[in-house]
N, C-alpha and C positions, 0 to 999 in steps of 0.2 A: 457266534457265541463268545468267542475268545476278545472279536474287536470289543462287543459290548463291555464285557471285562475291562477293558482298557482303558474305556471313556469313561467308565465309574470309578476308576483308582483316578484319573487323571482329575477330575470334578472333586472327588473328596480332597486332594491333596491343596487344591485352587481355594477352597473354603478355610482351611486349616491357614492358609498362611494369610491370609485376610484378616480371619479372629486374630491371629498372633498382631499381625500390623496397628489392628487399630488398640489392642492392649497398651503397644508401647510406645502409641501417639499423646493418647490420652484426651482431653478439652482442647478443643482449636482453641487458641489466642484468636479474638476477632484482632483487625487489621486496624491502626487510626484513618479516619475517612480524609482523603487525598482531599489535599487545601486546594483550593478555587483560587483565580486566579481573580483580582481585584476588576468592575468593569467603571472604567471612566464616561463621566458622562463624553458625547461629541454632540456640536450642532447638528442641527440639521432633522431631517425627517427620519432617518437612522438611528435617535438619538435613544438610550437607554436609559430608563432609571432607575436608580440601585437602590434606593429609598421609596416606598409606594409615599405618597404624600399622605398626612392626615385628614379622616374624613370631617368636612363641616356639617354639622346640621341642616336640612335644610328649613327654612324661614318660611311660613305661610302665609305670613303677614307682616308688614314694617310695623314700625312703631313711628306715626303720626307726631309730627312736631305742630304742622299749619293744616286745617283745615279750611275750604275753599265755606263761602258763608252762602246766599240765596242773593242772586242777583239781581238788580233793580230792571226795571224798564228799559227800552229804549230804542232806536228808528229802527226801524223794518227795514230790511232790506229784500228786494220780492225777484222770487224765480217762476221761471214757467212753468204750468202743475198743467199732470194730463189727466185730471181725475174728471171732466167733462168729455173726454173724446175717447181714454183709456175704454170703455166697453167697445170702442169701434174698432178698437187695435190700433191705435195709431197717437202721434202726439200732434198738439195744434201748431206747431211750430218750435223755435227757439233752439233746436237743434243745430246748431252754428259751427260746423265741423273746425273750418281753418280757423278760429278762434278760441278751440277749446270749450266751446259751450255747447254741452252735452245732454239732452231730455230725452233719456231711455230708461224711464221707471216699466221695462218691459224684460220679461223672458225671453229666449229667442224664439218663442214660439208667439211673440208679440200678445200674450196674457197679461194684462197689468197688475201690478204690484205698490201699492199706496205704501206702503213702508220704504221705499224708492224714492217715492217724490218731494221732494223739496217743496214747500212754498214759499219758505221765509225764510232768514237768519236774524238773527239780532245777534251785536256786541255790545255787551258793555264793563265796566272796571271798577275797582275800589282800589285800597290802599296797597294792595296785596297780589290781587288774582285781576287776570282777564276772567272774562265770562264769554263764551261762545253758547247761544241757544239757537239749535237744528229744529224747526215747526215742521211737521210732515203733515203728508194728508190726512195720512191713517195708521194704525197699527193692528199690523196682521199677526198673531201669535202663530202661525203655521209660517209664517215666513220669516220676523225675525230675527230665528236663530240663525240666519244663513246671511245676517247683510254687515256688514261693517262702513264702519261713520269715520270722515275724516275731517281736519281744517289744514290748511296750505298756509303757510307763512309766506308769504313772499317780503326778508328783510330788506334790503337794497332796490326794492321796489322795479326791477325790469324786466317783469315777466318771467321771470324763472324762480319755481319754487325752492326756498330753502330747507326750510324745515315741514315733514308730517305730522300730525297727531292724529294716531290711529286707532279706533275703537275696535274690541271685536266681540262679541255674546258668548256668554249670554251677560245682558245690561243689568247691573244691580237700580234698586230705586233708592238707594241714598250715594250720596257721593265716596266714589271707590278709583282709587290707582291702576288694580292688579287687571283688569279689559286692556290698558293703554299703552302704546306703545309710541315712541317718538322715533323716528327717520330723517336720516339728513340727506341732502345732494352736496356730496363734497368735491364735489368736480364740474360744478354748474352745467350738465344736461336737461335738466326736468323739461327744460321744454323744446327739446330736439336743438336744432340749429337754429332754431327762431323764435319766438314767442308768438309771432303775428300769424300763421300760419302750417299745416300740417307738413312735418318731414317726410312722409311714412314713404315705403319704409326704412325705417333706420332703428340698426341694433344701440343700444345703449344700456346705461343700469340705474338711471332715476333716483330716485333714494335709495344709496346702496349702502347707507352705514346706521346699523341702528344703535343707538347715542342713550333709550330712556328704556324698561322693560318691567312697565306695571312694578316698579319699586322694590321688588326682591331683591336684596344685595345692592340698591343702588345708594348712590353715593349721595344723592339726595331727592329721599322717598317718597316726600310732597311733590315732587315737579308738575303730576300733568294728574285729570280726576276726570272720570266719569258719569254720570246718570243719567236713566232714562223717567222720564215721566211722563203717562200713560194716559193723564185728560186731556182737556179741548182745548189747543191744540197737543197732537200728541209732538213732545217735544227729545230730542237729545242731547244735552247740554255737557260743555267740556267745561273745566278749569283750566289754566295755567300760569303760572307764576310771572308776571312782570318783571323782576327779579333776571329772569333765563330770558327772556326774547326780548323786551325791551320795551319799547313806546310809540313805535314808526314802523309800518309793517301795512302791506296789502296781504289781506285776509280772504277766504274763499270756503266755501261748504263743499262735502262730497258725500254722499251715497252710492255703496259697489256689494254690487251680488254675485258678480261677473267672474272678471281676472284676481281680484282682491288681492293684488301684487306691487307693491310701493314700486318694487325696482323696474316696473314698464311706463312708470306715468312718467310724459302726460301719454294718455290711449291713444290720444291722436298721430302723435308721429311715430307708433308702430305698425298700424294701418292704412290704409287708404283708405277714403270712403269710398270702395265699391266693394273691398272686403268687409270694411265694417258696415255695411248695409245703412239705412238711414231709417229712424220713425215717422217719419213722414209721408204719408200713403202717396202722395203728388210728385214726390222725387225719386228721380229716373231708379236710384238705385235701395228704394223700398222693397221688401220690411230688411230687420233686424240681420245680421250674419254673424261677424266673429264680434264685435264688438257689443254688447250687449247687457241688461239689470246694471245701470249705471247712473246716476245722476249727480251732476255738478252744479257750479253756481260761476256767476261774473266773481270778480274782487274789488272789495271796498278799500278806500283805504281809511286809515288810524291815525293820529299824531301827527299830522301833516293835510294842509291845504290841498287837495290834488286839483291836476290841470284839467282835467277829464280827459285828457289824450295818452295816462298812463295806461301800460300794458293792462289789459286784462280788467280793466279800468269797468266798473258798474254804471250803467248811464244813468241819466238825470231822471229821479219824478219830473213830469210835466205839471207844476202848479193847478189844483184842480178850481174850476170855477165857480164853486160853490164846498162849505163844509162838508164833507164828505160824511155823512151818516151810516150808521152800525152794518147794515146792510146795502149800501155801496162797495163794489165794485173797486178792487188797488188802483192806483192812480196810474195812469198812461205812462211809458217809458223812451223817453227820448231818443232813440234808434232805430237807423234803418235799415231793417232786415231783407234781406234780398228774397225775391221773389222764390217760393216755392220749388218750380219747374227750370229755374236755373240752376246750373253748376259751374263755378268761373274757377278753370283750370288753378290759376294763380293764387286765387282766396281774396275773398271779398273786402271792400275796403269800408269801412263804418262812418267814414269821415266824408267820402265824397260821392257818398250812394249808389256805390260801380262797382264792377270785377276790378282787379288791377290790373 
């Protein structure tokens, strides 16, 4: 009873000098907030910054100084189309591995896809713009959204791509920038360690520098245009500015459902053909594998006489012997393509109708 007592005076007296204390404290003074210490920027991946930068708006759309105009006519230049053989699974040929010449308008479940195929290209130019027109077989609105269209500049004309232009969906049907992208090879790889022939495999980065980007922010928002147009033939057609590339230039089509990765072209010297399977139901290493929804074209050249013995070079129409009327057949193509059921270690030689 008595301790109880004792814990109760000692508790009352604990309260009492508390009220008294804070009576003749009275309002804390807050404290001034302790100065920071100034942060410099430093190079590097470390670096900080003490300034957030101001935000830009962003841009939807450029503001158009050139428009690209409706291009005229002009020679055909003709690819192999599987749209005859595609229900069999398989392509009729023209799949020309060590050269870069690629007919796989297929899935890898070897399904055909006419939005793939290539039949034709045409170039042609005005004052202002090249004109590139992509002819396909067909257009598949189920597929597509899913393909992207490119042309290959080859400036210096030795087989090795300089420059990309690269479409991607979905395609407006008037002429538009923001689909287009341009790519460089700024270290001349695009075509492994050779032009004439497959490296694979070999690491490298193809077009590893993108230079153009559908015109947002770019420095100049005309460069490169797109459109697709939907009749007979169903075609994809590019602009670009003569101006930026020049007048002398081997030119090439592509069609990729695939990799759709600028930085592994060319396909061929990151595979072999035993990993990239072949469309050809007759060769050894039939159907499709890693390699696959691809199709490419020869290169014509521009601005220049060619020898016909340039890299990548498009061979000759064969003169047909008589006018060729509406419903004839493209004219024969001066190349000899190697047999089917061969496969020449080395890569085939076009000039002297042999393995090497």
């Amino acid at each position: 009873m008595q301790s109880r007592m004792i814990r109760s005076l000692v508790l009352t007296c604990v309260i009492l000098l508390i009220s008294m204390s804070g009576c003749s404290l009275g309002t804390p003074t807050p404290l001034p907030p302790t100065p920071q210490a100034a942060l410099i920027p430093v190079a590097g991946p470390l670096a900080t910054a003490t300034i957030p930068p101001t935000p830009v708006p962003a841009t939807a759309t450029a503001a158009h100084t050139l428009t690209p105009a409706e291009p005229r006519a002009g020679k055909l230049v003709y690819d192999v189309e599987s749209s005859g053989t595609g229900p069999e699974r398989r392509a009729p040929y023209g799949d020309s591995y060590d050269i870069n010449r690629l007919e796989r308008p297929f899935l890898q479940d070897m399904t055909y896809v006419s939005d793939l195929d290539i039949s034709t290209f045409v170039v042609t130019s005005d004052n202002d713009w090249w004109y590139v027109s992509v002819n396909l077989v067909g257009i598949d609105p189920a597929s597509l959204h899913v393909v992207n269209y490119g042309v290959e500049l080859d400036l210096d004309r030795d087989g090795f791509g300089d420059y990309l232009i690269w479409a991607q969906p979905p395609y407006p049907s008037q002429w538009e920038t923001i689909p287009v992208r341009i790519f460089q090879d700024n270290n001349h790889n695009t075509a492994g360690l050779s032009y004439g022939k497959s490296d694979a495999p070999l690491a490298f980065d193809g077009y590893e520098l993108l230079v153009f980007d559908g015109s947002v922010g770019e420095p100049d928002p005309d460069l490169a245009w797109v459109r697709l147009l939907t009749g007979s033939p169903a075609r994809v057609q590019f602009a670009f500015k003569r101006s930026w590339s020049g007048n002398i230039f081997m030119l090439g089509v592509l069609a990729d459902a695939g990799l759709k990765d600028p930085t592994k072209l060319d396909y061929v010297d990151r595979f072999t053909l035993a990993e990239a399977g072949s469309p050809v139901k007759e060769n050894m290493y039939y159907p499709l594998k890693a390699l696959f929804a691809v199709d490419n074209t020869c290169r014509e050249a521009y601005g220049f006489e060619p020898t016909r013995y340039d890299p990548q070079i498009c061979p000759v129409p064969v003169a047909p012997s008589k006018t060729p009327g509406p419903k004839d057949p493209p004219p024969a193509l001066e190349v000899c393509q190697p047999p089917v059921t061969m496969v020449c270690p080395n890569g085939w030689n076009y000039e002297t109708c042999r393995c090497n």
